[in-house]
N, C-alpha and C positions, 0 to 999 in steps of 0.2 A: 474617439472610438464610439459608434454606433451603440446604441443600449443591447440588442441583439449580440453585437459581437464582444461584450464584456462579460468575462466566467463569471458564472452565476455558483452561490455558497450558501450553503443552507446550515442555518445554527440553529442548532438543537439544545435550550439551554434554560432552564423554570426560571434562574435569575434574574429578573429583568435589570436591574443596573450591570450585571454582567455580559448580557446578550445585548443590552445599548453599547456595552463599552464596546466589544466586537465588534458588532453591526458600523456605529463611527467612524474604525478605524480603517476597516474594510473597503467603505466607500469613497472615504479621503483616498485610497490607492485602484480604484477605479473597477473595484468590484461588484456584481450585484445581490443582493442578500434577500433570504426572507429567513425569517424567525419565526423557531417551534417552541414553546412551554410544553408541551407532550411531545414521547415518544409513539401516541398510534396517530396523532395529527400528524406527524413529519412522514411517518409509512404512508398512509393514507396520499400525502403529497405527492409521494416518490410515484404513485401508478398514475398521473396526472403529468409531471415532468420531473426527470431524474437531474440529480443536477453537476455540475464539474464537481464542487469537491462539497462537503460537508463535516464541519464542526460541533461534535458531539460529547454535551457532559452526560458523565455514565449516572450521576447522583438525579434521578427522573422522576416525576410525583408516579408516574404512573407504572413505569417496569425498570426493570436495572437495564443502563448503557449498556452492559457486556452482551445482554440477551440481543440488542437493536444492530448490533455490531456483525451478531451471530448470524442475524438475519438479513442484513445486508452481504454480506460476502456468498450468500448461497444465492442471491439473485444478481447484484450490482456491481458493478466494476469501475465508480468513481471514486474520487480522491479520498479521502477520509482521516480524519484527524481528529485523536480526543482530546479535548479541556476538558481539565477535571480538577476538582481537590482533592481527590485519592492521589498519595503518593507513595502508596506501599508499592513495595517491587511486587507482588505476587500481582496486583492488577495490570501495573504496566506489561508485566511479562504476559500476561492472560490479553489484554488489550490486542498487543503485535502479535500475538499467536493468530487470532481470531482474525486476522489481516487489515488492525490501522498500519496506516502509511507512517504515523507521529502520533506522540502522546506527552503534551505538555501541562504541566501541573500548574495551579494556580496560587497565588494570583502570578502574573507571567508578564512580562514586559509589548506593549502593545507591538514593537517592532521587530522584536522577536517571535512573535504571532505572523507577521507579516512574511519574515523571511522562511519561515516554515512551512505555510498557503502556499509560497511562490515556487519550495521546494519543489512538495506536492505537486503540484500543477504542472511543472518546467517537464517533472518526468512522465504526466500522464500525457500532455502534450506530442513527447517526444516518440511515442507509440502510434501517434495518430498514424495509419496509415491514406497514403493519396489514392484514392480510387482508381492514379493510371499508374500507380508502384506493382508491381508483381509480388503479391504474399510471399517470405521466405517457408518454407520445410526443411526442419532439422532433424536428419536420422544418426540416432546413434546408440551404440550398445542394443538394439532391436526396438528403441524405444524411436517417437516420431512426434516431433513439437511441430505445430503450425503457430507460428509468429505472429498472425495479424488475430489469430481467434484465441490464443493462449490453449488453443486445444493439446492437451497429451494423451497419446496413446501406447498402451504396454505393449511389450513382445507379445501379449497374450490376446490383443484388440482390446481392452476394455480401455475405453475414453473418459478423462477427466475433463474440467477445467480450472486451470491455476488462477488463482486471484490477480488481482494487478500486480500485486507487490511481486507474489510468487514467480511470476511471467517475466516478470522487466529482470530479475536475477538470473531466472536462468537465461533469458538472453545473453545476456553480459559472463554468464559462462559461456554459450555455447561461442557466441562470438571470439572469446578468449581460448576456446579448448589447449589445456596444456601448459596454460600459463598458468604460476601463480599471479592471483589478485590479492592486494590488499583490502582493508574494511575501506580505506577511504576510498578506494578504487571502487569497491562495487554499491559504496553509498551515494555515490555521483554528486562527490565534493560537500557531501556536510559534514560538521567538524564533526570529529567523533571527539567522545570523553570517557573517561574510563567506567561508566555506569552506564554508555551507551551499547545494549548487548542487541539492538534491533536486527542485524546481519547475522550475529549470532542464532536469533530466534530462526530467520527465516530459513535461513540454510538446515536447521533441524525442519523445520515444516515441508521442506522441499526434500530433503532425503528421505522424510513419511510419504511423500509421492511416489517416490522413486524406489520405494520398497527396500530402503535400505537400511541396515541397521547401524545408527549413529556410532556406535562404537568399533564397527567394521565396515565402515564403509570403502566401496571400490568406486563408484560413482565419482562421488563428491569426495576431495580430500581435504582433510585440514593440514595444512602445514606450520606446527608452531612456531610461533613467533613472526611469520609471515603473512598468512592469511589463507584463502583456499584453490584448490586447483579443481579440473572437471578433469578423469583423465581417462578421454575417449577421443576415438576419431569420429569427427561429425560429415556426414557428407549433405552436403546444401540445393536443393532444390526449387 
């Protein structure tokens, strides 16, 4: 593979025996890396070249990971994963709110790193649209997703845009309308474990979209014990 055509991963990490360990392991699986010790050196990078995915600890000499996280999803829409040694649940759950894709606590098993990245990657990948694809448009309940821009717009015209994460779910609803999905189903085959609430989280950030209230919602359904349903008719453009 071309140096060009290998995902490029940017670590964001003061560490340096932990940002080599990364970097090491990365490259043995044919990815290309550059490493940040700051968080406004990695910003600074991003207007320069943005990169497929990046590897982020929140613990930063210079700002807290959650605010870099914060900042990234109001402009970026690549991969994103944090390494960190916080493993309180309040940051993980604040972490996935803020829209990482994964957030693996340290210290962590290097191939377990790896099968995480490839996660990451496989589903930003799988968005790519081909230049000779015709964009889908999804209308439903008065609302209007375009597929290839993650753009949504309300019964009312005001225009958002959904993160990556937020975009690739509700695809996989609308594509599904009507069915129930399970969490594995809409995780696209990573294990789930019983403290893994990442689907959990988004599916609340996504009925915040959709102006719905978690507790009543008509949109999005939870189905206990199964998983969730969308229950609208979409029609496809």
């Amino acid at each position: 593979m071309t140096d060009a055509k290998r995902p490029l991963i940017y670590i964001v990490e003061d560490d340096f025996r932990v940002a080599q360990l990364i970097e090491k392991t990365l490259l043995k699986f044919d990815f290309r890396c550059k490493v940040f010790s700051t968080g406004s050196d990695f910003l600074r990078q991003l207007r320069v070249q943005p990169p497929h995915i990046t590897i982020l600890d929140l613990g930063l000499p210079d700002m807290d990971g959650l605010q870099v996280v914060s900042q990234l999803r109001a402009s970026y829409g690549f991969g994103l994963l944090i390494v960190t040694a916080r493993a309180d649940t309040h940051d993980r759950v604040l972490g996935l709110e803020l829209g990482a894709d994964d957030y693996v606590t340290k210290p962590f098993e290097p191939r377990e790193l790896i099968a995480r990245v490839r996660s990451v990657y496989r589903r930003y990948q799988a968005n790519v649209v081909s230049p000779l694809a015709t964009p889908k448009i999804a209308r439903f309940a008065n609302w209007r997703f375009d597929l290839a821009t993650f753009s949504l717009v309300s019964p009312t015209g005001v225009e958002t845009t959904l993160s990556q994460a937020e975009g690739q779910l509700l695809t996989v609803l609308l594509e599904h309308a009507n069915q129930i999905l399970s969490r594995d189903q809409l995780l696209d085959g990573r294990d789930v474990c019983a403290l893994d609430r990442s689907i959990d989280l988004r599916i609340s950030r996504l009925r915040r979209r959709l102006d719905e209230d978690p507790q009543h919602a008509k949109l999005i359904k939870t189905v206990y014990g199964a998983g969730y349903l969308l229950a609208a008719t979409v029609d496809w453009q």
